[in-house]
DRENDO-1510 file (C-alpha; in Angstrom, 1 decimal, always signed):
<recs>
REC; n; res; u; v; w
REC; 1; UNK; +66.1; +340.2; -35.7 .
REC; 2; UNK; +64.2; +340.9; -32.7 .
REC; 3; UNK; +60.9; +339.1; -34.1 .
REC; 4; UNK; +62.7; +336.1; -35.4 .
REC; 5; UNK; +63.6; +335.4; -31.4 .
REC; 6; UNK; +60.1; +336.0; -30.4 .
REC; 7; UNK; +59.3; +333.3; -33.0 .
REC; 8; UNK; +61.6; +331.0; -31.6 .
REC; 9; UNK; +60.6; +331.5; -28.6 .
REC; 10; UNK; +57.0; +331.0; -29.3 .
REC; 11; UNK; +58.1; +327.6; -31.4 .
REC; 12; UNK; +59.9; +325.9; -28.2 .
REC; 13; UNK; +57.0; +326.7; -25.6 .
REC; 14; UNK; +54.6; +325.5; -28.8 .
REC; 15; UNK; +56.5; +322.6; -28.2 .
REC; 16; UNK; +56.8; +321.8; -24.3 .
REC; 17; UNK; +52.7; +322.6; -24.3 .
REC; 18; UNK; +52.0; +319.9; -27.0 .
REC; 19; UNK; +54.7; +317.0; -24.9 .
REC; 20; UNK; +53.1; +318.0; -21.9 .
REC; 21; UNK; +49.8; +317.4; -23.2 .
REC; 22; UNK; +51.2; +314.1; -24.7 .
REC; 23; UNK; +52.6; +313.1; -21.4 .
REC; 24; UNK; +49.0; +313.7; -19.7 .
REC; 25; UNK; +47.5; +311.9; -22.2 .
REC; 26; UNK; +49.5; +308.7; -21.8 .
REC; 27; UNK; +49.1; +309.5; -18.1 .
REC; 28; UNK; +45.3; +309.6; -18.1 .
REC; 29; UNK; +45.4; +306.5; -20.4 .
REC; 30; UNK; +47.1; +304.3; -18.2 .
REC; 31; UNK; +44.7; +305.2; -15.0 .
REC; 32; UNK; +42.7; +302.2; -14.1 .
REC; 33; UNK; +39.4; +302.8; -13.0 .
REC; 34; UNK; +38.5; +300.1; -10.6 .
REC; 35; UNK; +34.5; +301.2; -9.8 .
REC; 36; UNK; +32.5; +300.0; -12.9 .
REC; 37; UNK; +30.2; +302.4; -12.6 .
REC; 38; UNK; +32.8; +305.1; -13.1 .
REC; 39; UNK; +34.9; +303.3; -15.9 .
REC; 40; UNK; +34.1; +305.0; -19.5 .
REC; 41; UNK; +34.7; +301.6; -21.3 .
REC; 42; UNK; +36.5; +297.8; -20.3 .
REC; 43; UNK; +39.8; +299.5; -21.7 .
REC; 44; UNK; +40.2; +301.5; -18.1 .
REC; 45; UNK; +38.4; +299.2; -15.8 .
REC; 46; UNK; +40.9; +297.1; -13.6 .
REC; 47; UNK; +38.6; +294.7; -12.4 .
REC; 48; UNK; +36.8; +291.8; -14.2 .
REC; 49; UNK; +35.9; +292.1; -18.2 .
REC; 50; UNK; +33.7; +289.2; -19.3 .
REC; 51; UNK; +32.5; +289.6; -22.7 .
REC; 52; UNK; +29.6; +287.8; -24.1 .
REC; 53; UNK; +30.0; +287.9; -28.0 .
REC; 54; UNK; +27.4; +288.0; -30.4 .
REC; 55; UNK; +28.2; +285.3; -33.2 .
REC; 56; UNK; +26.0; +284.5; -35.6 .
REC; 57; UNK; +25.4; +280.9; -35.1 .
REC; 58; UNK; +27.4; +279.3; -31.9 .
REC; 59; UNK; +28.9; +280.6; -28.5 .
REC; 60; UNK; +32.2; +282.1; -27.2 .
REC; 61; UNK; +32.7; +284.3; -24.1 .
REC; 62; UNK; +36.0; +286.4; -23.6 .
REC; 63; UNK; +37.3; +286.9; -19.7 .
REC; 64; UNK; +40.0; +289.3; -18.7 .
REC; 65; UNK; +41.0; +288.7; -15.6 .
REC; 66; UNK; +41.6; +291.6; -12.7 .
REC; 67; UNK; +46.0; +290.7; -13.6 .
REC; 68; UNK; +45.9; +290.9; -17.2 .
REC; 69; UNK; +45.3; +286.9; -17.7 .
REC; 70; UNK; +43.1; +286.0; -20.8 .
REC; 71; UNK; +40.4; +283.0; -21.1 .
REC; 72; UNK; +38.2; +282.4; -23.9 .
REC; 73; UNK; +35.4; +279.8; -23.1 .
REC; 74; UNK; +34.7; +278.4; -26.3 .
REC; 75; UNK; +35.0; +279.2; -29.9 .
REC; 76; UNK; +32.0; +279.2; -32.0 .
REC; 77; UNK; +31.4; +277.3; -35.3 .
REC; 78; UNK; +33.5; +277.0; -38.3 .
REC; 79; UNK; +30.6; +279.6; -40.0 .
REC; 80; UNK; +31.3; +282.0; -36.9 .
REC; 81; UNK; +35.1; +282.2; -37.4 .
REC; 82; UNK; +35.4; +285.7; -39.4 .
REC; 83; UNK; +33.2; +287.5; -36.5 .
REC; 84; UNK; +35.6; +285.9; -33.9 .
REC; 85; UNK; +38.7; +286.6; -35.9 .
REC; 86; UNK; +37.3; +289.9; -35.8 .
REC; 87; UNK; +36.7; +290.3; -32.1 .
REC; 88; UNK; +40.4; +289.0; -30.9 .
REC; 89; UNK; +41.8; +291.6; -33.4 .
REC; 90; UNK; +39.2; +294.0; -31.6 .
REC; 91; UNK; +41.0; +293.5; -28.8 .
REC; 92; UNK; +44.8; +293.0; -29.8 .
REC; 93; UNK; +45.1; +288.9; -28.3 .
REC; 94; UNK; +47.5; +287.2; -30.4 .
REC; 95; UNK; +47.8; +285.0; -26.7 .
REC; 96; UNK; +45.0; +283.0; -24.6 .
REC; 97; UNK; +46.7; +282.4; -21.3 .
REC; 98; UNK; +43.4; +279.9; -20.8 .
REC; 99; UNK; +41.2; +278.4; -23.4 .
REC; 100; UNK; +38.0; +276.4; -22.0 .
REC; 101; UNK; +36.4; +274.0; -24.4 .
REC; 102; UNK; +33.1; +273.1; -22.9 .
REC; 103; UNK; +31.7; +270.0; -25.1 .
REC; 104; UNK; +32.6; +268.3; -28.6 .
REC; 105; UNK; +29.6; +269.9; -30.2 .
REC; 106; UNK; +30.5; +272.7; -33.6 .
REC; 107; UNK; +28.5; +275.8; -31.4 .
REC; 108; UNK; +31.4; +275.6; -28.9 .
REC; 109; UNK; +34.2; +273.7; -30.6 .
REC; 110; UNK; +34.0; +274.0; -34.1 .
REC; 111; UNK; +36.2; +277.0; -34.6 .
REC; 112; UNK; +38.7; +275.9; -32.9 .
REC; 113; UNK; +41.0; +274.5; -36.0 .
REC; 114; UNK; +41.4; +278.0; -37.4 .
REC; 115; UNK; +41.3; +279.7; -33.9 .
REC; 116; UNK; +44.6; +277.8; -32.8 .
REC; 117; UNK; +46.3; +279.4; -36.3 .
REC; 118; UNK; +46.2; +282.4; -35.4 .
REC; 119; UNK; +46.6; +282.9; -31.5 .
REC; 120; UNK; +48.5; +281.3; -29.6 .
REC; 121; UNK; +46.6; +279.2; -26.2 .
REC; 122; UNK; +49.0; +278.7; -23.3 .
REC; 123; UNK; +46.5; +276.0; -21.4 .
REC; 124; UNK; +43.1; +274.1; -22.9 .
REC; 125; UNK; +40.9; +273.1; -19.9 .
REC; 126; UNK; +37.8; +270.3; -21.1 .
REC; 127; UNK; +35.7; +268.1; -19.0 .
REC; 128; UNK; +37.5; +264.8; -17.9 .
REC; 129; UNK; +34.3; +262.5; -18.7 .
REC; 130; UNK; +34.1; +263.8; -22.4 .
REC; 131; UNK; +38.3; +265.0; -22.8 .
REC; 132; UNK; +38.9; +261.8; -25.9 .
REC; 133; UNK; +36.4; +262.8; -27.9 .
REC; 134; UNK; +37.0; +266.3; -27.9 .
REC; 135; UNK; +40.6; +265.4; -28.9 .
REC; 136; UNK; +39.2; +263.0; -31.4 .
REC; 137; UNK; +36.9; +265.7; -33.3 .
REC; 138; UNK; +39.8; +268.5; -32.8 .
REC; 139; UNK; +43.4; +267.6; -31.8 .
REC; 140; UNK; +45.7; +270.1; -30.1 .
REC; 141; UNK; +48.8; +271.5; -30.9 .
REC; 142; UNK; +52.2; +270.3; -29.3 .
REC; 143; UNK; +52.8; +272.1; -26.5 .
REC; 144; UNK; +49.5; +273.1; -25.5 .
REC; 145; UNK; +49.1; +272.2; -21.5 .
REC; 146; UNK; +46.0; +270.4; -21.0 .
REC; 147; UNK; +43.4; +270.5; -17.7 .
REC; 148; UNK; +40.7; +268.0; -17.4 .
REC; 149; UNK; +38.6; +268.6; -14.7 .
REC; 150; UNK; +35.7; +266.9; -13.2 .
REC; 151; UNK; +32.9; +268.0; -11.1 .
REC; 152; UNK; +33.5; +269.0; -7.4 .
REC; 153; UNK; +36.8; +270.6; -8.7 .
REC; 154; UNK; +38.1; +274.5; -7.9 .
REC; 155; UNK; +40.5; +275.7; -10.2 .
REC; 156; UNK; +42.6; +278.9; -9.1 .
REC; 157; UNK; +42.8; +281.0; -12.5 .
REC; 158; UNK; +43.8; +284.2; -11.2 .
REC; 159; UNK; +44.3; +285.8; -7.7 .
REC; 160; UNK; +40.7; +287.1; -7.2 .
REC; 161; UNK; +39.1; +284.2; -9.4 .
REC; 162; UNK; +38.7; +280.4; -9.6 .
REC; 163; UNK; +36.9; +278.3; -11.3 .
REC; 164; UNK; +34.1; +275.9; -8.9 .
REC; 165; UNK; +32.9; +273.0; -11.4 .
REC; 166; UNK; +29.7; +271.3; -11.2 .
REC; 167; UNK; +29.5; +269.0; -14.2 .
REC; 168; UNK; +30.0; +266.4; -15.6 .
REC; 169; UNK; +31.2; +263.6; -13.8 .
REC; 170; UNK; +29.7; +260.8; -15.0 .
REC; 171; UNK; +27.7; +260.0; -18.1 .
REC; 172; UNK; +24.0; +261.2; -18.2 .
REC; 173; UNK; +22.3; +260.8; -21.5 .
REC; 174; UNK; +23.2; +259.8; -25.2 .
REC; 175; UNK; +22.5; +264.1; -25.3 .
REC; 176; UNK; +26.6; +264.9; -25.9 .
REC; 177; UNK; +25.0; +268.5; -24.9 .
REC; 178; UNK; +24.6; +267.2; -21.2 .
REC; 179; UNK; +27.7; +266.1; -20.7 .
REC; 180; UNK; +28.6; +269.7; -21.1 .
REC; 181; UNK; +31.5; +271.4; -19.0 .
REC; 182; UNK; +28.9; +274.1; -16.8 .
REC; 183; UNK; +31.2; +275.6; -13.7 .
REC; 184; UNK; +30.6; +278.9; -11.6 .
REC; 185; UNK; +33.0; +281.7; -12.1 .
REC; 186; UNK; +33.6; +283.0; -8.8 .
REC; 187; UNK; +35.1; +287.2; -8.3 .
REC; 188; UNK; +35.0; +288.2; -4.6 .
REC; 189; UNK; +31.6; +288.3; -3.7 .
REC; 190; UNK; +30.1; +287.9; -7.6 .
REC; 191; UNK; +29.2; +284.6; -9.4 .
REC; 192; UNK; +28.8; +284.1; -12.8 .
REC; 193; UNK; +27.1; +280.7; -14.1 .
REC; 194; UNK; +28.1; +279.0; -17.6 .
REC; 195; UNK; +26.2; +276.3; -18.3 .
REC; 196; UNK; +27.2; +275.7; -22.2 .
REC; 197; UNK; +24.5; +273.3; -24.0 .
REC; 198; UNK; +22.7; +271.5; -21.1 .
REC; 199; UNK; +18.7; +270.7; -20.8 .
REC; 200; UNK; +16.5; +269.8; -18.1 .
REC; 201; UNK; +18.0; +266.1; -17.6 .
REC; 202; UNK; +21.5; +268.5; -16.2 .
REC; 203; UNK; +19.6; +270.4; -14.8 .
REC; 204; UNK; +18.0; +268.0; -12.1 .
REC; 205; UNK; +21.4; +266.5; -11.6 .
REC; 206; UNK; +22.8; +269.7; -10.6 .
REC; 207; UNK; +19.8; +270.4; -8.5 .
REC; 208; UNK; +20.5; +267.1; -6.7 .
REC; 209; UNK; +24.3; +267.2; -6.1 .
REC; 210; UNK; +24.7; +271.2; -6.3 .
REC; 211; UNK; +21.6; +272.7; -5.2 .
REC; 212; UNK; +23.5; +275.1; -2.7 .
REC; 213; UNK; +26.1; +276.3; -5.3 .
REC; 214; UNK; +24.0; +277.2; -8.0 .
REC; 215; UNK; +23.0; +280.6; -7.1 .
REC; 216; UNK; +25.1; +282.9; -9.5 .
REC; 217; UNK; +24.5; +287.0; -10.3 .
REC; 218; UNK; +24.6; +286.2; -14.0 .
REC; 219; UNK; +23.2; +283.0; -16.0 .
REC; 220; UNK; +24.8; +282.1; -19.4 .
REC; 221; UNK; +21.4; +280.2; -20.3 .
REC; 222; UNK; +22.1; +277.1; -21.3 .
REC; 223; UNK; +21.4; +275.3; -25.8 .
REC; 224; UNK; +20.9; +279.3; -27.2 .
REC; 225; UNK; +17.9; +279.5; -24.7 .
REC; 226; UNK; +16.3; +276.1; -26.2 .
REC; 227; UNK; +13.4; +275.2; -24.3 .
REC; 228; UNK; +14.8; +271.9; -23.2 .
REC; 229; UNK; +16.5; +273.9; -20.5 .
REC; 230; UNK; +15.9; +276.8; -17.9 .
REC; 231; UNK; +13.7; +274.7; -16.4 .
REC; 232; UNK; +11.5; +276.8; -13.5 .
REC; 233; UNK; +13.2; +274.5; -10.4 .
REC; 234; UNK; +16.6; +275.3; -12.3 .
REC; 235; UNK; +16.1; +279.1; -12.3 .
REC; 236; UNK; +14.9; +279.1; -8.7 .
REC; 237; UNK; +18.2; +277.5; -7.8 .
REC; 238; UNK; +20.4; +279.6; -9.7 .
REC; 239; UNK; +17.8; +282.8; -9.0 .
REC; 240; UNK; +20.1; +285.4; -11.1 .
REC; 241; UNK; +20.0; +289.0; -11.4 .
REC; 242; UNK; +21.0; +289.1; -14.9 .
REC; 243; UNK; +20.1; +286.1; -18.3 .
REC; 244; UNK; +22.2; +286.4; -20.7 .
REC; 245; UNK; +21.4; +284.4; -24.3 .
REC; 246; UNK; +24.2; +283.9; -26.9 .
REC; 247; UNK; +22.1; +282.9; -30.4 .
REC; 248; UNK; +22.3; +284.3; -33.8 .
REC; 249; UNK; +18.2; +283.9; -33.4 .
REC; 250; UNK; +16.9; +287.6; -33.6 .
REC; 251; UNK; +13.9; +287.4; -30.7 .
REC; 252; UNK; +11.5; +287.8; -33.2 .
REC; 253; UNK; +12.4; +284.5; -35.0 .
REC; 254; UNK; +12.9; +282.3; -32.0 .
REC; 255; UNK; +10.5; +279.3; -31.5 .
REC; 256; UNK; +7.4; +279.2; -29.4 .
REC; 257; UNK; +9.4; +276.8; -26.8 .
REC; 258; UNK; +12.2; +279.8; -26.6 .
REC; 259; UNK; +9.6; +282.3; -26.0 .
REC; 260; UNK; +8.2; +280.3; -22.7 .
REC; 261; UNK; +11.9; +280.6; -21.4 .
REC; 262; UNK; +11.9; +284.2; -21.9 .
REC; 263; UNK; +8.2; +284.1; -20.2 .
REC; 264; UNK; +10.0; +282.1; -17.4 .
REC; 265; UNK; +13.7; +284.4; -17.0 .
REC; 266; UNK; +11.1; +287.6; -16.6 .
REC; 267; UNK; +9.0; +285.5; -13.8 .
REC; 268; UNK; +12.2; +285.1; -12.4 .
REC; 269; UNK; +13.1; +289.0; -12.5 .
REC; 270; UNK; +16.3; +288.3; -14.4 .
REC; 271; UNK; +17.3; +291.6; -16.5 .
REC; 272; UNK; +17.2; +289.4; -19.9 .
REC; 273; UNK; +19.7; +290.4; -23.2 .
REC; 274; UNK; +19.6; +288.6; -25.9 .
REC; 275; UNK; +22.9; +288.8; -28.5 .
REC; 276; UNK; +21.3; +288.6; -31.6 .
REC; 277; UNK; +19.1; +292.0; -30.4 .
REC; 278; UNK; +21.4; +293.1; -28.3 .
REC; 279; UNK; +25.0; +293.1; -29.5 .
REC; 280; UNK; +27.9; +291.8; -27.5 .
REC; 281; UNK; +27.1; +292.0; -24.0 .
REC; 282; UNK; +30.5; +293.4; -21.5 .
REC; 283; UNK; +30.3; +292.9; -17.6 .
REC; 284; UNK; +32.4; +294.9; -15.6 .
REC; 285; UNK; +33.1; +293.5; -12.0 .
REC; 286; UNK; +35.3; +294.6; -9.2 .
REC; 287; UNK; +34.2; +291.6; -7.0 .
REC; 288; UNK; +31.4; +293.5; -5.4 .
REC; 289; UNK; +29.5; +295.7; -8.2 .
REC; 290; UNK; +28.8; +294.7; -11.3 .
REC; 291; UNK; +28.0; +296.8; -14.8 .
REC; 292; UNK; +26.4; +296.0; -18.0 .
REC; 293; UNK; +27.7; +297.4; -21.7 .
REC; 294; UNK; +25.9; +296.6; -24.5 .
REC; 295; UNK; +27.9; +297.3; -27.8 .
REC; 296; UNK; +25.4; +296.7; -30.5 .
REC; 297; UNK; +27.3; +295.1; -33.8 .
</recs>
């Protein structure tokens, strides 16, 4: 009888060593790392997340927000909708606390339809100047809280981030792209610049009304890296650290034009990634330090 103790002995302390290992597990998982150079992966870092996904033919960025708030900045074409489907369920959002629609244009809106069927978006915010035809080409859902904002506008979106926005506020061209919502997302001491589908013509009105807020860490280049943007006076301004080019355009297959704005962001000294090589491109910030994870699709 004595060995059928010992084996009940051994079962319970078998036991308490595998919960105590389960309790330091769940213990080690819900440690938040907030140096981004000591965070394995976004799931453990407290700080910023901005993720710049790789869709096959338009744009959309994911932000998480230092407090848990969510905001997706556009939504892709129709065509990109099973990639983006994938990527929310990637990262468990059935909820968008923010959704930012940037112009009326399918790259950036034309998802949107099949996007609101299947998470749910607390708040759109859309340029005022172009707000009734984006309505026109997709209308919202009841209930959806609307922001249309204007340039010179800073919107608060979370405690350690707001929004500064620098266009449009009054009709520029026939070009719908350059009527484009482009703001600055501002994290302690970091900016990040998203300047959607605008060319030159934007460019030079932001370099005469916002010359002295254009300087950002990381440029979203604007039209896929077309080269009716990133002009040289543009990139000057803005003089970032880090390019980063959302197309489905592999860089081998991109235009001559494209290829001079690639000439032009390594002039500038900007660390360049482009999506279709690269994969989805993560930033980490904590307001003062800044990391780059490239997860190749």
């Amino acid at each position: 009888m004595l060995w059928k103790k010992e084996w009940r002995w051994l079962l319970v302390f078998g036991v308490m060593l595998l919960a105590g290992c389960s309790i330091d597990s769940h213990l080690q998982e819900a440690v938040k790392v907030e140096d981004p150079y000591e965070s394995e992966n976004e799931q453990d870092f407290s700080g910023l997340v901005i993720s710049y996904w790789a869709l096959p033919h338009g744009e959309s960025t994911l932000v998480r927000f230092p407090y848990g708030k969510t905001m997706l900045i556009d939504t892709g074409t129709a065509e990109d909708w099973p990639v983006l489907s994938e990527y929310l369920a990637e990262q468990k959002l059935t909820r968008l606390d923010y959704l930012v629609l940037t112009n009326d244009q399918p790259e950036h809106i034309g998802g949107y339809p099949l996007l609101s069927k299947q998470i749910l978006v607390e708040n759109v915010i859309l340029p005022k100047l172009v707000k009734e035809t984006i309505q026109r080409v997709t209308p919202f859902r009841s209930g959806v809280g609307q922001l249309a904002v204007e340039a010179g506008q800073m919107v608060t979106l979370d405690k350690e981030v707001s929004m500064n926005v620098l266009l449009p506020d009054e009709p520029l061209f026939l070009s719908p792209q350059n009527n484009s919502l482009v703001f600055r997302l501002v994290h302690g001491n970091l900016r990040f610049l998203f300047t959607s589908g605008v060319n030159e013509k934007a460019e030079e009105r932001l370099l005469e009304r916002y010359a002295g807020q254009l300087k950002a860490e990381v440029l979203k280049v604007g039209d896929e890296g077309s080269s009716q943007g990133t002009s040289q006076p543009f990139l000057t301004a803005v003089d970032p650290q880090v390019a980063i080019i959302q197309t489905g355009k592999p860089r081998d297959k991109m235009k001559d034009g494209q290829t001079e704005v690639l000439e032009r962001l390594g002039e500038s000294w900007a660390e360049t990634y482009i999506t279709s090589d690269a994969g989805t491109i993560t930033i980490l910030s904590n307001g003062k330090d800044y990391r780059i994870l490239k997860q190749k699709k």
